[in-house]
C-alpha positions in Angstrom: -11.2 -13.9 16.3 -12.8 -17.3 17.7 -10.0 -20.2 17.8 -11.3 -23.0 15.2 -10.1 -26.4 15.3 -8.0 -27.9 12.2 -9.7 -30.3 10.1 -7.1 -32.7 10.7 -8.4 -32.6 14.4 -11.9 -32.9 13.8 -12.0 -35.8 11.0 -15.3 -38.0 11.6 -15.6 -41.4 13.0 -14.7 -44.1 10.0 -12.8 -41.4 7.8 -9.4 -41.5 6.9 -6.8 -40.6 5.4 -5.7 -41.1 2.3 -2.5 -41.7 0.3 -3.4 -40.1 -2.3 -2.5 -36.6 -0.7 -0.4 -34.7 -3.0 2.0 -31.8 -2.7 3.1 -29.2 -5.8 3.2 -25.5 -6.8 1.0 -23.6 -9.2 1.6 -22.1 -12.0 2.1 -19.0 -10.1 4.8 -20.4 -7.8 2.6 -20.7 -5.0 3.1 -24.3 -2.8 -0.3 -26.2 -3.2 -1.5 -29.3 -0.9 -4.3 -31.6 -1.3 -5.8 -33.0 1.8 -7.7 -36.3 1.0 -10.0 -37.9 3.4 -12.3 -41.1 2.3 -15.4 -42.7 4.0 -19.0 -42.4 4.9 -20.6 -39.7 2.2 -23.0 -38.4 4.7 -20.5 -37.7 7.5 -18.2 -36.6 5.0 -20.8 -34.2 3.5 -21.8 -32.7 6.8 -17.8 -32.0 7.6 -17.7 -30.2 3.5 -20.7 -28.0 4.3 -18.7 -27.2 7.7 -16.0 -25.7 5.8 -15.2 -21.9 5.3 -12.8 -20.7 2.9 -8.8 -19.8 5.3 -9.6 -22.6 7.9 -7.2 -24.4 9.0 -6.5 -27.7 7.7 -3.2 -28.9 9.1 -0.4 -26.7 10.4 0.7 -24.0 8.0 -2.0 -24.9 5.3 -5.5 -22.8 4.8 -8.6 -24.7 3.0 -8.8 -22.8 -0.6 -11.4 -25.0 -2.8 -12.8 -28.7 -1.9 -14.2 -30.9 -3.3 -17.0 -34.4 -2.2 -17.4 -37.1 -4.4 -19.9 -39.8 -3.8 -18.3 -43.6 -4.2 -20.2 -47.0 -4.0 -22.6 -47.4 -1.4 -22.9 -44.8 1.0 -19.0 -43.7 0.6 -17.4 -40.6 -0.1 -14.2 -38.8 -1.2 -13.0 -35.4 0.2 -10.2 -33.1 -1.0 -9.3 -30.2 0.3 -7.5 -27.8 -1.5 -4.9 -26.2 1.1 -2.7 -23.0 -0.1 0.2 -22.2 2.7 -0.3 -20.1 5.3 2.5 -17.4 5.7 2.7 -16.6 9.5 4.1 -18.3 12.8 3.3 -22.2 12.8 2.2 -21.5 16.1 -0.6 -18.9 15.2 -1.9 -21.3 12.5 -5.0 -22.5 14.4 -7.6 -19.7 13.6 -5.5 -18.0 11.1 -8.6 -16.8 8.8 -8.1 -12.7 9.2 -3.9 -14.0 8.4 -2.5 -13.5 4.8 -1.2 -16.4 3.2 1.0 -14.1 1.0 2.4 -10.6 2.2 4.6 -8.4 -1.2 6.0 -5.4 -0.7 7.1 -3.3 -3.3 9.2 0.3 -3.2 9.9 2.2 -6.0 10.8 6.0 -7.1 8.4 7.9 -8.7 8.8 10.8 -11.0 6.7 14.0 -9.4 7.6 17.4 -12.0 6.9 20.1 -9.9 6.2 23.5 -10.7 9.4 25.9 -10.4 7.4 28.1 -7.9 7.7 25.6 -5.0 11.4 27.4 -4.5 9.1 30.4 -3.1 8.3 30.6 0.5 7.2 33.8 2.3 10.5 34.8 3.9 13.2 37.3 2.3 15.7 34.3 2.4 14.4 33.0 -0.5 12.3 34.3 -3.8 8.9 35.4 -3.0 6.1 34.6 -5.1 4.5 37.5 -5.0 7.2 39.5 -6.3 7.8 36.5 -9.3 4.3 36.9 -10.4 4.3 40.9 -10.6 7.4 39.9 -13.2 5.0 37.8 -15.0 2.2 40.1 -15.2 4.5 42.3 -16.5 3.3 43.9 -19.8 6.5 46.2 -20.8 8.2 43.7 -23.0 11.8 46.0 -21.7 11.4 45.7 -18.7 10.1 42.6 -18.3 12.9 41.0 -19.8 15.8 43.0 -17.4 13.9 40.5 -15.1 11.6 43.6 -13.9 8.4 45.3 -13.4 6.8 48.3 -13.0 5.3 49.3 -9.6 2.8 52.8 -9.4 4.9 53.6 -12.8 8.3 53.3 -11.3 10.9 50.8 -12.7 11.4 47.9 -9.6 15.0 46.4 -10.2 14.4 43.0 -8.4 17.8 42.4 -8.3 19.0 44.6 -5.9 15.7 44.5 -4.0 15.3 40.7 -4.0 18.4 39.1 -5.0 16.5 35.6 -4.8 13.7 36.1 -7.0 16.0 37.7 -9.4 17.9 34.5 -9.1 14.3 32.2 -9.8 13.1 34.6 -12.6 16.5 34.2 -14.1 16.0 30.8 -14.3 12.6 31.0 -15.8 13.8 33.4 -18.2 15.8 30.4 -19.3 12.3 28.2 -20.0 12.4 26.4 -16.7 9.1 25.7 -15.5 10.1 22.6 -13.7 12.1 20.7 -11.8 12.0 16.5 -11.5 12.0 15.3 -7.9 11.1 11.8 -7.3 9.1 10.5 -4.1 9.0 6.9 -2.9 5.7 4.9 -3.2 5.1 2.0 -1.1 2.6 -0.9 -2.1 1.6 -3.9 0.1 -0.2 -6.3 -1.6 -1.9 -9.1 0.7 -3.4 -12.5 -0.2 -6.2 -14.2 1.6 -8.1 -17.4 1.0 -11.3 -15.4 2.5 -12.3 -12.2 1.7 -9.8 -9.9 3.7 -10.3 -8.6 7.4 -10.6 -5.1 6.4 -10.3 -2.3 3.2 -10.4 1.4 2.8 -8.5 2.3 6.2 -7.2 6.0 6.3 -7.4 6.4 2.7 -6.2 10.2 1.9 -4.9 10.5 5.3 -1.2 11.0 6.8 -0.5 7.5 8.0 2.6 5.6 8.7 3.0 2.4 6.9 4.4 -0.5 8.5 7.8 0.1 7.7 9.1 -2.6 10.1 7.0 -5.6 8.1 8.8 -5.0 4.8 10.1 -7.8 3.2 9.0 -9.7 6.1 12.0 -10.5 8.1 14.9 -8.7 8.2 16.8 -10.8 5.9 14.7 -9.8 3.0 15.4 -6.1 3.3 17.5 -3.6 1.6 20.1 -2.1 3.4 19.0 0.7 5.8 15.8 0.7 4.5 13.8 1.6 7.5 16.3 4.4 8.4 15.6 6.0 4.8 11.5 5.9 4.9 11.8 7.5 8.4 13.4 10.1 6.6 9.3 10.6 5.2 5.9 11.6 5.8 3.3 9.0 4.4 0.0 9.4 2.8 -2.2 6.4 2.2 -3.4 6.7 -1.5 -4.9 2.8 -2.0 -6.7 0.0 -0.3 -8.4 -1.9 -2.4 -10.0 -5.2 -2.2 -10.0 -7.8 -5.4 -11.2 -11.4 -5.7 -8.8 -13.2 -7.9 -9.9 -15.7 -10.5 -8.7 -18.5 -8.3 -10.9 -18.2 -5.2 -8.5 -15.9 -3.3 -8.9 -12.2 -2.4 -6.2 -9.5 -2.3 -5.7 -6.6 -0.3 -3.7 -4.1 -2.0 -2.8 -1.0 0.1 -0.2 2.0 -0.9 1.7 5.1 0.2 3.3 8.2 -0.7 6.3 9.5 0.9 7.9 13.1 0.8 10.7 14.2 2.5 10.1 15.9 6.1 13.3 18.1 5.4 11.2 20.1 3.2 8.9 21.8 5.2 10.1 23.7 8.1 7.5 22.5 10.7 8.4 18.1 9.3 5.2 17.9 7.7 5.4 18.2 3.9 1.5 16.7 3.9 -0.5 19.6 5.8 -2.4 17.8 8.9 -5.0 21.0 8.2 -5.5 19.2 4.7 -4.8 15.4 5.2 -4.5 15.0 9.3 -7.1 12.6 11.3 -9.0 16.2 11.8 -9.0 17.7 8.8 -10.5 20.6 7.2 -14.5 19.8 6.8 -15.7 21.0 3.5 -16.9 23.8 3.2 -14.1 24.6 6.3 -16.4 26.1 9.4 -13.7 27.6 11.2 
């Protein structure tokens, strides 16, 4: 990104200035400047038609909205509405591509899932295959010992698989779900110009940047980075709005489940959702 020169650096010969310069916050919170500079309108007019939307101004303040109004004779006034800019002081010069707002939010989110998750394809645990020849069960008897019938013979899946007996006991019951809850993570950025970039790694594994939460350490919750470690991440949003004030937002999110449930650590198949994923049709 090319190095720009603040406006404040760059004011033309015979403007100045002015104060009339104000300082405030929205109605959103948000910390607002005016930048006011009078003199020639035709100088004044050529620096307005100069401007782009996130340059810098002064340090830490981004040009929003401005505005040129012609006074007597050939004299002009020129505000320039500034909205703060949210990194280092030091990288303020050329700080288009930086947000001048960065939110995080993390919360738990409800994910019923389907009692036959508990089956893998080992005898540890219950096997789906032996659940599902219960439910296609059509002896009424049997099918309520927690049975079924296999080449006509009476298969009493309790002795033969103790862990499925265990599931389909459960079922038997009216469970057909249990509540886990998975953490979603949404970063919502604001820009004064439309944002660098949108729809990155959408439905792919992808790690957010855990260490930016919050934005300094201060702001975080207590071993937070240690907890999300503890998941793999799928991207599921990055979308690009333009608000009603002139800015843009880049909202991005992710879906977290727990390594610790799948042998290999990868709860979101890399076959399904890794950088070299299944084609479809698959062409193996």
């Amino acid at each position: 990104m090319a190095v720009t020169t603040p406006v404040n650096e760059r004011i033309p010969a015979g403007c100045y200035r002015q104060p009339t310069e104000s300082e405030g916050v929205s109605d959103s919170g948000e910390a607002t400047f005016t930048y006011v500079l009078k003199g020639g309108y035709s100088v004044l007019h050529g620096l307005s038609a100069s401007l782009k939307q996130g340059d810098v101004v002064v340090a830490g303040w981004l040009a929003r909205a401005w505005d040129l109004q012609r006074g007597n004779g050939d004299t002009g006034t020129l505000s320039i509405a500034c909205v703060p800019y949210a990194g280092k002081e030091s990288d303020a010069v050329g700080a288009k591509d930086a947000p001048i707002k960065d939110v995080w939010k993390i919360h738990a989110v409800r994910n019923d899932v389907s009692v036959m998750a508990y089956c893998g394809i080992t005898p540890g645990g219950p096997l789906r295959n032996v659940v599902e020849k219960w439910l296609r069960e059509t002896d009424s008897e049997t099918a309520a010992a927690g049975n079924y019938r296999e080449k006509g013979e009476v298969v009493d899946v309790a002795e033969t698989y103790p862990p499925s007996a265990a599931l389909i006991a459960k079922m038997m019951k009216g469970v057909e779900s249990v509540i886990r809850f998975f953490p979603a993570i949404t970063r919502v950025r604001t820009y004064a110009a439309p944002p660098p970039d949108c729809l990155e790694n959408i439905g792919l594994i992808d790690d957010p940047p855990i260490s930016g939460i919050g934005g300094t350490a201060a702001k975080k919750p207590g071993s937070l980075a240690s907890k999300l470690s503890d998941y793999e991440w799928l991207k599921m949003q990055d979308d690009c709005d333009e608000t009603t004030d002139g800015k843009w937002t880049r909202t991005e999110s992710w879906w977290g489940l727990l390594k610790s449930d799948n042998p290999d650590g990868h709860p979101w198949d890399p076959d399904l959702y890794g950088s070299n994923r299944w084609s479809m049709p698959y062409v193996q």
